[in-house]
PDB file as gemmi writes it, atoms N, CA and C in Angstrom:
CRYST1    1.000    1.000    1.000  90.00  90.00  90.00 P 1                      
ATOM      1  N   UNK A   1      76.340-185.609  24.189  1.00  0.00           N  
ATOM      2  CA  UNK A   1      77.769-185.791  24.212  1.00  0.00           C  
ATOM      3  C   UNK A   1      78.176-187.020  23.399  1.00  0.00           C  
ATOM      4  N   UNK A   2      77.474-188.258  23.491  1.00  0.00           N  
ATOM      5  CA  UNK A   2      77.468-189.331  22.948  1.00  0.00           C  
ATOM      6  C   UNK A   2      77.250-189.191  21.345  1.00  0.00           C  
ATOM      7  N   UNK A   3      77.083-187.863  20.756  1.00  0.00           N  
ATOM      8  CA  UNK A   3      76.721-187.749  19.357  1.00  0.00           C  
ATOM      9  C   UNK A   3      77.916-187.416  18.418  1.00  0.00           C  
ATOM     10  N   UNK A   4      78.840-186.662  19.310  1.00  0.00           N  
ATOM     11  CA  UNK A   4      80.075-185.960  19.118  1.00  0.00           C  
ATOM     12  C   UNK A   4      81.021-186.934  18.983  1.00  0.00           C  
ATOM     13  N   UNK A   5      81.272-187.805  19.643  1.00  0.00           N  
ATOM     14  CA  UNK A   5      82.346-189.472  19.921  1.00  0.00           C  
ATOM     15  C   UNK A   5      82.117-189.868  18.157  1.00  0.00           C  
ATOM     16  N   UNK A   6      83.080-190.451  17.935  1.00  0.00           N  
ATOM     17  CA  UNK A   6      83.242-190.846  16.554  1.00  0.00           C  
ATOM     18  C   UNK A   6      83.376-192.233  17.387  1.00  0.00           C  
ATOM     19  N   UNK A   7      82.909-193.629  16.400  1.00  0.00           N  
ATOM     20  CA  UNK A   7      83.084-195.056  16.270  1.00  0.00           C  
ATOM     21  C   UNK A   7      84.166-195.094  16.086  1.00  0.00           C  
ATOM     22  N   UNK A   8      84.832-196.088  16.756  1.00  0.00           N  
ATOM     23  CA  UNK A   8      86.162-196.992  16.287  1.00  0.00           C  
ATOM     24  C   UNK A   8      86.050-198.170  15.773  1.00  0.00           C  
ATOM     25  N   UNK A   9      86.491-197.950  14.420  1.00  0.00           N  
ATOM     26  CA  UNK A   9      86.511-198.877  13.639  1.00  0.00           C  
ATOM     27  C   UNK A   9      88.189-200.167  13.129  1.00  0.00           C  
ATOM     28  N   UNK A  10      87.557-200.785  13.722  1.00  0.00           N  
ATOM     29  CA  UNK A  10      89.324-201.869  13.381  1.00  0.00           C  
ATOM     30  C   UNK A  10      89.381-202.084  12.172  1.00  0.00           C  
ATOM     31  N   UNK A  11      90.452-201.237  11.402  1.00  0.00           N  
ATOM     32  CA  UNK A  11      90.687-201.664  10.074  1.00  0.00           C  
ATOM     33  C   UNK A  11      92.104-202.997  10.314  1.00  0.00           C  
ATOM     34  N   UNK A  12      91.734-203.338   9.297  1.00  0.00           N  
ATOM     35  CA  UNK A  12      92.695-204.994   9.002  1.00  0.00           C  
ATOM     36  C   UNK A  12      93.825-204.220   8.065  1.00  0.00           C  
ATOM     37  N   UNK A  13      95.245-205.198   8.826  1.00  0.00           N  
ATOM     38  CA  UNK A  13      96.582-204.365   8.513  1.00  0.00           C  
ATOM     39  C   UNK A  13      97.449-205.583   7.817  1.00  0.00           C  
ATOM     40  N   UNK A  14      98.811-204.937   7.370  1.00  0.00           N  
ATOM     41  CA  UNK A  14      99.171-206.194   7.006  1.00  0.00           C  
ATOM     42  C   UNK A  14     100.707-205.588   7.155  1.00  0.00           C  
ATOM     43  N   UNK A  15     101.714-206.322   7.320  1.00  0.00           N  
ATOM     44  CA  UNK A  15     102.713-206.337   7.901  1.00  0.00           C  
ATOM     45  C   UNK A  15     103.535-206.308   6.852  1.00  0.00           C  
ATOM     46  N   UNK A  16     104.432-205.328   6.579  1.00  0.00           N  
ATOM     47  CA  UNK A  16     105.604-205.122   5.535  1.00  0.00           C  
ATOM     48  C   UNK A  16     107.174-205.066   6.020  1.00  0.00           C  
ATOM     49  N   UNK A  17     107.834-206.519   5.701  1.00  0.00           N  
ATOM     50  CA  UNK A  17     109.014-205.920   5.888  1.00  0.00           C  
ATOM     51  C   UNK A  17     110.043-204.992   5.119  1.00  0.00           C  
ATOM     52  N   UNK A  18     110.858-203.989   5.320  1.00  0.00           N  
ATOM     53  CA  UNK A  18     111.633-203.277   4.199  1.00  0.00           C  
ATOM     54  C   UNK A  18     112.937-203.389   4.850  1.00  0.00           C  
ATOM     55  N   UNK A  19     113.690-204.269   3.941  1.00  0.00           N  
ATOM     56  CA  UNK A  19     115.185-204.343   4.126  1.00  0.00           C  
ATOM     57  C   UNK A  19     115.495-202.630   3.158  1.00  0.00           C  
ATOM     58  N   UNK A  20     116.345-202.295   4.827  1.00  0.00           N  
ATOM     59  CA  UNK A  20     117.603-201.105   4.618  1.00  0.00           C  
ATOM     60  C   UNK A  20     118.555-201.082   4.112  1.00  0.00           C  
ATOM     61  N   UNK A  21     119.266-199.968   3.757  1.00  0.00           N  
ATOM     62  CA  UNK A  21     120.718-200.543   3.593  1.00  0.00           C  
ATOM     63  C   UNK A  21     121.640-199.598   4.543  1.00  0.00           C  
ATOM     64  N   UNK A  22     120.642-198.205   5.480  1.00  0.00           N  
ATOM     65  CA  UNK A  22     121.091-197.866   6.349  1.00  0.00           C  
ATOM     66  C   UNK A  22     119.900-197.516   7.548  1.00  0.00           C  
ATOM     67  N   UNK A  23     120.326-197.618   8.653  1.00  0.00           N  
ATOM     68  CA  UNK A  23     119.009-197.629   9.429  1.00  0.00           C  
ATOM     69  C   UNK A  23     118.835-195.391  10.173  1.00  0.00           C  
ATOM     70  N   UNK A  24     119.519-194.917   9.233  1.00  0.00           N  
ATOM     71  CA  UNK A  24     119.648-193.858   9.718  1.00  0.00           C  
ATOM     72  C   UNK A  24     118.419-192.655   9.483  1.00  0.00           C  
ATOM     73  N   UNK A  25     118.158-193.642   8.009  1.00  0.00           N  
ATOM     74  CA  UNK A  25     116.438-192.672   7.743  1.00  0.00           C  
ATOM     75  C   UNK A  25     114.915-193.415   8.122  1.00  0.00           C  
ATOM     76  N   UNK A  26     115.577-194.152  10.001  1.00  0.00           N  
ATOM     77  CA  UNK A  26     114.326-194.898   9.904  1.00  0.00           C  
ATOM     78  C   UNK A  26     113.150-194.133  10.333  1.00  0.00           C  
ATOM     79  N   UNK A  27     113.088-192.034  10.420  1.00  0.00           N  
ATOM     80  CA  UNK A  27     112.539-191.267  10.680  1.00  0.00           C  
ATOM     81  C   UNK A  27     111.455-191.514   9.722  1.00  0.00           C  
ATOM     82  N   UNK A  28     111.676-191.264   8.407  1.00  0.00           N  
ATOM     83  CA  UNK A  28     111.152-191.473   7.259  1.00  0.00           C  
ATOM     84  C   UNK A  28     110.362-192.312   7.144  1.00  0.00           C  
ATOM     85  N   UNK A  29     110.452-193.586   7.753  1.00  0.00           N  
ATOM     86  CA  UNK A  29     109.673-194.809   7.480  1.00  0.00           C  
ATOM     87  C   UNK A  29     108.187-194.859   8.635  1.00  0.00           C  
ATOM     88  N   UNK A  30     108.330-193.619   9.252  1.00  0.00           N  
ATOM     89  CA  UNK A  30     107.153-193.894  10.152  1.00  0.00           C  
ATOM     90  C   UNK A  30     106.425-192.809   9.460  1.00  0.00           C  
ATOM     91  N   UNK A  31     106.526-192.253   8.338  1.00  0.00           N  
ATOM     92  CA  UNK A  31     105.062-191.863   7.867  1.00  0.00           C  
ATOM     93  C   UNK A  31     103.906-192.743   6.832  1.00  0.00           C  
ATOM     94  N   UNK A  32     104.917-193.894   6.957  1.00  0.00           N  
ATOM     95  CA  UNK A  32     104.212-195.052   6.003  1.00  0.00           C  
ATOM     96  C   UNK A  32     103.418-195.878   6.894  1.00  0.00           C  
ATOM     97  N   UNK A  33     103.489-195.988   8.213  1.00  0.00           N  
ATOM     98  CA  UNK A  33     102.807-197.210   9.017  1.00  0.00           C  
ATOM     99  C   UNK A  33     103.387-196.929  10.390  1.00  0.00           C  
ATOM    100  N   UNK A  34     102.727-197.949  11.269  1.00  0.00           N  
ATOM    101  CA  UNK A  34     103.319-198.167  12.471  1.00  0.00           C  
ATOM    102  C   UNK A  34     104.659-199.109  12.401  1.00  0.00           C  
ATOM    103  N   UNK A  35     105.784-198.509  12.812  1.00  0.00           N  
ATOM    104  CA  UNK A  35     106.824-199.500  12.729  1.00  0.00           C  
ATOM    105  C   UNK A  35     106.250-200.293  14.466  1.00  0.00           C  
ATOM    106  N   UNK A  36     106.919-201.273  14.080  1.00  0.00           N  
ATOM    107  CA  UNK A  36     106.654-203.042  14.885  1.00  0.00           C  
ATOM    108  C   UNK A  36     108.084-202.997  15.259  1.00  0.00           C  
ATOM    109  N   UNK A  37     108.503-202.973  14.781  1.00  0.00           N  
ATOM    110  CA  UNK A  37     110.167-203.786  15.158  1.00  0.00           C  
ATOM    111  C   UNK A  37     111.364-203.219  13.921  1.00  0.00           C  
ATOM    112  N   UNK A  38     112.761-203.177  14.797  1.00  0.00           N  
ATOM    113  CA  UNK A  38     113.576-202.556  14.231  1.00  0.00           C  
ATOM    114  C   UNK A  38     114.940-203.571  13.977  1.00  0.00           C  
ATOM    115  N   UNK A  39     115.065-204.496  13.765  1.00  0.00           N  
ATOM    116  CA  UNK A  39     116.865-205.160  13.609  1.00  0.00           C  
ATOM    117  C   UNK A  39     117.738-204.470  13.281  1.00  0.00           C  
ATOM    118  N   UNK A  40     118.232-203.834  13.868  1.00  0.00           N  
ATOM    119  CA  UNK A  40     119.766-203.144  13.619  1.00  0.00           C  
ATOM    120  C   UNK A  40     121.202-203.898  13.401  1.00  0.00           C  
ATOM    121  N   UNK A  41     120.718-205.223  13.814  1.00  0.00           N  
ATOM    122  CA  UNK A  41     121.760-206.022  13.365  1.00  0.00           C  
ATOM    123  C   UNK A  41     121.847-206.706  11.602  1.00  0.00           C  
ATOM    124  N   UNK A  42     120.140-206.744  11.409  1.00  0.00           N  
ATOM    125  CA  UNK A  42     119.992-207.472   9.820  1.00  0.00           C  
ATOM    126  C   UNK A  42     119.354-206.388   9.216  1.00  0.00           C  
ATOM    127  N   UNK A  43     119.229-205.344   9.534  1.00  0.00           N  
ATOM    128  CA  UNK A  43     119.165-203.701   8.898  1.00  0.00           C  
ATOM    129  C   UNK A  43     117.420-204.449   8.156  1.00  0.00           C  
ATOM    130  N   UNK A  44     116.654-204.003   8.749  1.00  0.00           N  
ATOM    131  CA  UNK A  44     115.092-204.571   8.538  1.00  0.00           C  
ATOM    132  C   UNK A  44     114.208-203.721   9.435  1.00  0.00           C  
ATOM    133  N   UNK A  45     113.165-203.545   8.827  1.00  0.00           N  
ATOM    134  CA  UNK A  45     112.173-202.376   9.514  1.00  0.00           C  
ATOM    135  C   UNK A  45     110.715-203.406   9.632  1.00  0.00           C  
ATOM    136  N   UNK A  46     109.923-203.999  10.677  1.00  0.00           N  
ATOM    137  CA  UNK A  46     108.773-204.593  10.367  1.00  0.00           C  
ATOM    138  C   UNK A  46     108.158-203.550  10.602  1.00  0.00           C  
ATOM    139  N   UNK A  47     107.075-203.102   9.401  1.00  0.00           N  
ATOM    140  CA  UNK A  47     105.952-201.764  10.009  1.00  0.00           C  
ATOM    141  C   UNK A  47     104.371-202.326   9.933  1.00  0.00           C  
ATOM    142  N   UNK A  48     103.443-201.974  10.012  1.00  0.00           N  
ATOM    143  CA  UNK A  48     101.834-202.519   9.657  1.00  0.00           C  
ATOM    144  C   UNK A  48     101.350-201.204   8.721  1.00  0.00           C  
ATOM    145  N   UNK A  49     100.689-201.591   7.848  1.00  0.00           N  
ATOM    146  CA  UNK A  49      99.982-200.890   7.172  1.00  0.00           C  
ATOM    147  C   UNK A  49      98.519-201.581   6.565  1.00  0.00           C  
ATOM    148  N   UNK A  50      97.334-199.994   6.405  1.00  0.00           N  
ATOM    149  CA  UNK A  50      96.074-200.689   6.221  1.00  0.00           C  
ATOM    150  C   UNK A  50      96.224-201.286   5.291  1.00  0.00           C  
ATOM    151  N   UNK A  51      95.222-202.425   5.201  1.00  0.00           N  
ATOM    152  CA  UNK A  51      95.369-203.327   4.071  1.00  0.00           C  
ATOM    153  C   UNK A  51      95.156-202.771   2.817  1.00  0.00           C  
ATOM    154  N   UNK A  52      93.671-201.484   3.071  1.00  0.00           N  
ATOM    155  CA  UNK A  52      93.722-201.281   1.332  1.00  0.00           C  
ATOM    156  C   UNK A  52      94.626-200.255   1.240  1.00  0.00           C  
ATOM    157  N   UNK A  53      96.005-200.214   1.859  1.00  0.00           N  
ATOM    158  CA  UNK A  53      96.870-198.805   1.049  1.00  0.00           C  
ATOM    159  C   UNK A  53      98.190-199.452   0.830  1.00  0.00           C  
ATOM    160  N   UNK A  54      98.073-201.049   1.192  1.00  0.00           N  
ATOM    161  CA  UNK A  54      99.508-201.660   0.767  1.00  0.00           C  
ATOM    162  C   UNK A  54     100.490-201.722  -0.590  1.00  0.00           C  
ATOM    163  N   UNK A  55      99.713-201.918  -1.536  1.00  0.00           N  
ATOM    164  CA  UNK A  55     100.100-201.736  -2.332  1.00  0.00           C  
ATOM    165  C   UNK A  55     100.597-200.406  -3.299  1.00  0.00           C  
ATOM    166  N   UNK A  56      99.973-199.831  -3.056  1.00  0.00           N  
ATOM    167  CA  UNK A  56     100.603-197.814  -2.604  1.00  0.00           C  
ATOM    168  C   UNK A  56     101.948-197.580  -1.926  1.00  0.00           C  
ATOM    169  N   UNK A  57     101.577-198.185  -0.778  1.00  0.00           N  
ATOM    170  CA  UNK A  57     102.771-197.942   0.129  1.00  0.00           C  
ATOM    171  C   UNK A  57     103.818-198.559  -0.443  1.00  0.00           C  
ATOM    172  N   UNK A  58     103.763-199.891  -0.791  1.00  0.00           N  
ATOM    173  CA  UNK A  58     104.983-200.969  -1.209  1.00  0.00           C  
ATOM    174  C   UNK A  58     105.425-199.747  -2.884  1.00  0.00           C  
ATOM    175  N   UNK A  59     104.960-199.702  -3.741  1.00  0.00           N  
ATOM    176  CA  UNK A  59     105.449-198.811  -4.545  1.00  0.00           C  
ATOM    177  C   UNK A  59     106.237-197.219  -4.242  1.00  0.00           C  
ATOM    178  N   UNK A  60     105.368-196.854  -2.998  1.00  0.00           N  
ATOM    179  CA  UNK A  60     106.335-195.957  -2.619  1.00  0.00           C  
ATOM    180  C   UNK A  60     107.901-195.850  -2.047  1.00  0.00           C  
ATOM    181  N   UNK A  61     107.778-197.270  -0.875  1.00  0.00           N  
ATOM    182  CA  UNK A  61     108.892-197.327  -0.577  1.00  0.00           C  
ATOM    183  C   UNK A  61     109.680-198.215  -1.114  1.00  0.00           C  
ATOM    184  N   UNK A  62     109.570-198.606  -2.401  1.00  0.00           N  
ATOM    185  CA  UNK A  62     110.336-199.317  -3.415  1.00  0.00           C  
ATOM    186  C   UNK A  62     111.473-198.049  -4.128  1.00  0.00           C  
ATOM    187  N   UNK A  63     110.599-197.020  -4.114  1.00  0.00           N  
ATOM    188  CA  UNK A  63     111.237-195.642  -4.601  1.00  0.00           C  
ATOM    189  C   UNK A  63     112.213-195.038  -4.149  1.00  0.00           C  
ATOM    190  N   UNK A  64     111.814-195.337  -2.747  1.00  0.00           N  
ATOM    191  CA  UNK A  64     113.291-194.558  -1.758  1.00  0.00           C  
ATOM    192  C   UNK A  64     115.030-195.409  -2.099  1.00  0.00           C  
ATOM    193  N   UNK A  65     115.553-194.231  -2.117  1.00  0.00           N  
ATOM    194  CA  UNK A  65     117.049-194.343  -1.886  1.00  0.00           C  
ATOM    195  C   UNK A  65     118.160-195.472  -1.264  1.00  0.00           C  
ATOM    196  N   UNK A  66     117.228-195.794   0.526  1.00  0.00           N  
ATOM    197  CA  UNK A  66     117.773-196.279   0.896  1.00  0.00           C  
ATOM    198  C   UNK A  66     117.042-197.948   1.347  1.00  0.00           C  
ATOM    199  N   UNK A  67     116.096-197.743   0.945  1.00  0.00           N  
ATOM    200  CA  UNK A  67     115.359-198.828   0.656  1.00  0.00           C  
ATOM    201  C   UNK A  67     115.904-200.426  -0.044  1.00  0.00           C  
ATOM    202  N   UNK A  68     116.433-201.670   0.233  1.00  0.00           N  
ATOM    203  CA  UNK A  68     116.796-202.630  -0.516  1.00  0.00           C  
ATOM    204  C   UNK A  68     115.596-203.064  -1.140  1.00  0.00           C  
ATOM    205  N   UNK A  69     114.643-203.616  -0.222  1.00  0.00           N  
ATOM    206  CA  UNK A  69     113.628-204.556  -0.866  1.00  0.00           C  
ATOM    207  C   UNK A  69     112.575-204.473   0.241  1.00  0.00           C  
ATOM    208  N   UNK A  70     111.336-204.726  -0.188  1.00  0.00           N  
ATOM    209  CA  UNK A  70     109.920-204.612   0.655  1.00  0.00           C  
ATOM    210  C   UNK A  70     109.456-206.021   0.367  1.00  0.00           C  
ATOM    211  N   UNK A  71     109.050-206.578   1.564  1.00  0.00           N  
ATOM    212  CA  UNK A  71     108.121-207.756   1.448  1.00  0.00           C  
ATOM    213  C   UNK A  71     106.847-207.782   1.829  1.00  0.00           C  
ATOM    214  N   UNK A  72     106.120-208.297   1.696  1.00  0.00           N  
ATOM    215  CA  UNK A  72     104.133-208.585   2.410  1.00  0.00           C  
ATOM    216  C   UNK A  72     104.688-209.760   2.881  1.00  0.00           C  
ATOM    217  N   UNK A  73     104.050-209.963   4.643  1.00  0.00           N  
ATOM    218  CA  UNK A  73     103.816-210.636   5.265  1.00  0.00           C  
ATOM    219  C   UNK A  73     102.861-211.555   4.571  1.00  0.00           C  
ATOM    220  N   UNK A  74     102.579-212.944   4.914  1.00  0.00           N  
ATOM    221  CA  UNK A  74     101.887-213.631   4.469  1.00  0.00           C  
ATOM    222  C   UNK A  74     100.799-214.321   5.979  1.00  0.00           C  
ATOM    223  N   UNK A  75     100.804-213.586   6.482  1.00  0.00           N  
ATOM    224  CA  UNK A  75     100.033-214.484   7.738  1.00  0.00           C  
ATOM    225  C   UNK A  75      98.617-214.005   7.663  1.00  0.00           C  
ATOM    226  N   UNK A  76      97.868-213.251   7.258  1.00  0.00           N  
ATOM    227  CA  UNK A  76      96.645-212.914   7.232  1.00  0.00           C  
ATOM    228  C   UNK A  76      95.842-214.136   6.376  1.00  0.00           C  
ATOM    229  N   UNK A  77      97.087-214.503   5.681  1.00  0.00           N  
ATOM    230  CA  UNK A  77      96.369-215.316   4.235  1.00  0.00           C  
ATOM    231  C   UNK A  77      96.827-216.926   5.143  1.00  0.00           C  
ATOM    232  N   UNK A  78      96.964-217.079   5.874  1.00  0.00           N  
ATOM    233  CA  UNK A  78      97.617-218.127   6.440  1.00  0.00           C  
ATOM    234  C   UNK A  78      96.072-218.778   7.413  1.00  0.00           C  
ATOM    235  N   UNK A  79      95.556-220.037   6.877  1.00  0.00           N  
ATOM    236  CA  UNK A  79      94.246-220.405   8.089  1.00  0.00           C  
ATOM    237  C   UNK A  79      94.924-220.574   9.545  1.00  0.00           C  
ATOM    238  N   UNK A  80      93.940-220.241  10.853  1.00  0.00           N  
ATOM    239  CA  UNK A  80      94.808-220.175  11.749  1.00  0.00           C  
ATOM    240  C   UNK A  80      94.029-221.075  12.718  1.00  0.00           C  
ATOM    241  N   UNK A  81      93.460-221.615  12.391  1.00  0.00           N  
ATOM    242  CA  UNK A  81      91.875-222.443  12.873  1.00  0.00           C  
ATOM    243  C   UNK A  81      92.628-224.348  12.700  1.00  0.00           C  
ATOM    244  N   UNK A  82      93.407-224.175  14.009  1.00  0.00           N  
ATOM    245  CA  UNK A  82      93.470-225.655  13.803  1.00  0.00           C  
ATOM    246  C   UNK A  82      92.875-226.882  14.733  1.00  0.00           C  
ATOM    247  N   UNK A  83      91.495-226.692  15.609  1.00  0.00           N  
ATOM    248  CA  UNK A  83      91.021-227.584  16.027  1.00  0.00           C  
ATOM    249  C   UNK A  83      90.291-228.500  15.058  1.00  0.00           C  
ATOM    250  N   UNK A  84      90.460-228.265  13.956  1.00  0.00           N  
ATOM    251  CA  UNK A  84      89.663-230.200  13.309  1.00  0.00           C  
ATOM    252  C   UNK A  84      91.064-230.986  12.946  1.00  0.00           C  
ATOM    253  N   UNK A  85      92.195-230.501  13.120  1.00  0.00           N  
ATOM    254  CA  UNK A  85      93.092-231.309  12.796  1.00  0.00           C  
ATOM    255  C   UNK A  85      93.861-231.593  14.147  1.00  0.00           C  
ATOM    256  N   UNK A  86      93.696-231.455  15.188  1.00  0.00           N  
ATOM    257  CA  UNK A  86      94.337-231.439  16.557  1.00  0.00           C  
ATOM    258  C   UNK A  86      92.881-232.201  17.131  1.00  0.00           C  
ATOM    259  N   UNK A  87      93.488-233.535  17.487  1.00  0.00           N  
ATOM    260  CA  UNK A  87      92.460-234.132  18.456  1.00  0.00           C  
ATOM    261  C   UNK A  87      91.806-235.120  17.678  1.00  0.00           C  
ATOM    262  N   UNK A  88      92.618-235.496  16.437  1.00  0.00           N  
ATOM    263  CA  UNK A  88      91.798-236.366  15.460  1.00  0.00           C  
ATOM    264  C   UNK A  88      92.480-237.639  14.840  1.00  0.00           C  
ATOM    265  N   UNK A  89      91.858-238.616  15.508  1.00  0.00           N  
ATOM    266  CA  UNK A  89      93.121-239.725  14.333  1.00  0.00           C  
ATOM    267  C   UNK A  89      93.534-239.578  13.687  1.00  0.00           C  
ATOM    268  N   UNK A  90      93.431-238.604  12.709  1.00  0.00           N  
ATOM    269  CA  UNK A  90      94.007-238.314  11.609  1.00  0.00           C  
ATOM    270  C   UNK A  90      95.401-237.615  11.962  1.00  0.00           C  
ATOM    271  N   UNK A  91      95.466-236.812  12.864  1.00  0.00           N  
ATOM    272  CA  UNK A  91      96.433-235.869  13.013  1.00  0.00           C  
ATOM    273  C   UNK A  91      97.777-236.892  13.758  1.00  0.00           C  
ATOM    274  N   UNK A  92      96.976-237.992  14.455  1.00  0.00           N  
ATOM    275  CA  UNK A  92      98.186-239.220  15.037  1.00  0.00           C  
ATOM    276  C   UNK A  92      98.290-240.214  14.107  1.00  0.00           C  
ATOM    277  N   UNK A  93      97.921-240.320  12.448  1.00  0.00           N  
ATOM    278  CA  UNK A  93      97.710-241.583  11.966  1.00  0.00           C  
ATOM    279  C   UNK A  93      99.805-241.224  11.063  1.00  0.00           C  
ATOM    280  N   UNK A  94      99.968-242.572  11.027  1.00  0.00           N  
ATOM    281  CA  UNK A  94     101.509-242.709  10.959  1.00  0.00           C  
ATOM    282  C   UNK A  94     101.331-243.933   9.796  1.00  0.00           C  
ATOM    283  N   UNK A  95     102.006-244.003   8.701  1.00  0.00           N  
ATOM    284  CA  UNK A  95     101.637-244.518   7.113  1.00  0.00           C  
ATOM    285  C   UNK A  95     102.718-245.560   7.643  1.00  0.00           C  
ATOM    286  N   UNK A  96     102.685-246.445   7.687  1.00  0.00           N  
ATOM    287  CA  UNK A  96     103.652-247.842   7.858  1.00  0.00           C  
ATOM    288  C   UNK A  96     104.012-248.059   5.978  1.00  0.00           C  
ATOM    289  N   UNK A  97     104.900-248.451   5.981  1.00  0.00           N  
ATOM    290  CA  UNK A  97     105.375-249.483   4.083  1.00  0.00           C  
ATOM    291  C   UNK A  97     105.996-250.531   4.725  1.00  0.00           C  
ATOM    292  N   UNK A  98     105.426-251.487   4.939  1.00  0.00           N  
ATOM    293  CA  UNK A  98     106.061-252.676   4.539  1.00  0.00           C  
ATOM    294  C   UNK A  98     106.760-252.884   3.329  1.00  0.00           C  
ATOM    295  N   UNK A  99     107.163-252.585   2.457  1.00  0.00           N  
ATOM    296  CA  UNK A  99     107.655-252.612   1.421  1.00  0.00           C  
ATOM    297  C   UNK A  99     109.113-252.626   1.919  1.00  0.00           C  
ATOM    298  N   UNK A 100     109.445-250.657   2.505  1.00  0.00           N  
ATOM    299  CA  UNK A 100     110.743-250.189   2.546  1.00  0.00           C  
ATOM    300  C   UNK A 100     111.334-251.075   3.333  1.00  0.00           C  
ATOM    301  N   UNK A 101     110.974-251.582   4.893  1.00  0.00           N  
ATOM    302  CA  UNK A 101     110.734-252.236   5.833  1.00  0.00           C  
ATOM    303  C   UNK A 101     111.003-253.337   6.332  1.00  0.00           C  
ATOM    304  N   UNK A 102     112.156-254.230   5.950  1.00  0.00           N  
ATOM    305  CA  UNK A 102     111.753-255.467   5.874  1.00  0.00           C  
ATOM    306  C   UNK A 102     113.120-255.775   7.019  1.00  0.00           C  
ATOM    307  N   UNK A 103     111.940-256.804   7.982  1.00  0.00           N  
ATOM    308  CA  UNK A 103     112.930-256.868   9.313  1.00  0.00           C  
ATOM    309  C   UNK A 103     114.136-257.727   8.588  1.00  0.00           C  
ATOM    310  N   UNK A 104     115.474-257.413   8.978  1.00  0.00           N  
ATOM    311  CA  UNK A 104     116.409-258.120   9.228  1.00  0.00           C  
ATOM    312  C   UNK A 104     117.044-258.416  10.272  1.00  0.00           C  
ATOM    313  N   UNK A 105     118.024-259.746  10.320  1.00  0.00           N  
ATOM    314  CA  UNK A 105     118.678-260.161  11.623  1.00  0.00           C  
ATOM    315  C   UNK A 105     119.933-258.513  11.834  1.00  0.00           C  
ATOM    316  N   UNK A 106     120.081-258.110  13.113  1.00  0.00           N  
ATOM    317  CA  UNK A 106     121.236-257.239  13.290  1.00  0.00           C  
ATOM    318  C   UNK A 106     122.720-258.266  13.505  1.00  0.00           C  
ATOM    319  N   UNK A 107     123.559-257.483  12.709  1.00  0.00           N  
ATOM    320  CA  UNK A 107     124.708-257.966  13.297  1.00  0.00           C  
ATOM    321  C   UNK A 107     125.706-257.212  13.365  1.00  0.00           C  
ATOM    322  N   UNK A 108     126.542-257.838  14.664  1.00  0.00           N  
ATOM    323  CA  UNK A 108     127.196-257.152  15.699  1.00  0.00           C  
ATOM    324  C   UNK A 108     128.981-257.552  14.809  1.00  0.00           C  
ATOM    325  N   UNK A 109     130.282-256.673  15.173  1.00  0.00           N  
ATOM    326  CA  UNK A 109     130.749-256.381  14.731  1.00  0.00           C  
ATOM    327  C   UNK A 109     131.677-257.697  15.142  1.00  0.00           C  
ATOM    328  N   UNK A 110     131.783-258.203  16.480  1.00  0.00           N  
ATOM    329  CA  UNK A 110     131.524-259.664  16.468  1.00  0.00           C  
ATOM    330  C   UNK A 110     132.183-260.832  15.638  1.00  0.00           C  
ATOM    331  N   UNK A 111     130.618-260.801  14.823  1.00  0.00           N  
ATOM    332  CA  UNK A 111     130.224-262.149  14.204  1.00  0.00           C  
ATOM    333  C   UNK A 111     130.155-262.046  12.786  1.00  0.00           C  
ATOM    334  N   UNK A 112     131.003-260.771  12.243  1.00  0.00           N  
ATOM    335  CA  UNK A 112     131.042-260.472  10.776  1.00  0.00           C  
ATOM    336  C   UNK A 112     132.064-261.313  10.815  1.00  0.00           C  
TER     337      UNK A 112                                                      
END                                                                             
């Protein structure tokens, strides 16, 4: 029985937004990916698509009618690994200029 089961394999996706200009053919847009999220107020579709068919896809739905504009998410490409910079003098170190800096007496409205 165990021979018959197919592997699941996690393919890596990447997130496309496509500004609408009506949200009425958002039927259409689910044969390109999983839609994520819908704004009906800023007329925007977030969908996921596999990584190697993005650029396919983005040409396709550049084509459509009601389509404004398609973007690629940028967070895959984004490092997300921030324990060497959290927890490190470095991450609390604060650049003083004495230069800009230079104490003066305050004065009060007073003694002008």
């Amino acid at each position: 029985m165990s021979d018959n089961l197919e592997k699941f394999e996690i393919k890596k996706r990447r997130g496309l937004v496509v500004w609408v200009y009506s949200l009425r053919q958002l039927k259409n847009l689910r044969r390109f990916g999983l839609i994520h999220y819908v704004s009906r107020k800023m007329k925007y579709v977030f969908l996921y698509v596999n990584e190697d068919e993005v650029e396919q896809t983005i040409k396709k739905l550049e084509h459509l009618h009601f389509v404004r504009q398609v973007e690629v998410s940028y967070r895959p490409d984004i490092e997300m690994n921030f324990a060497e910079k959290i927890g490190t003098k470095a991450a609390f170190q604060v650049q003083e200029d004495d230069d800009e800096e230079e104490t003066k007496p305050i004065r009060f409205a007073d003694n002008v």
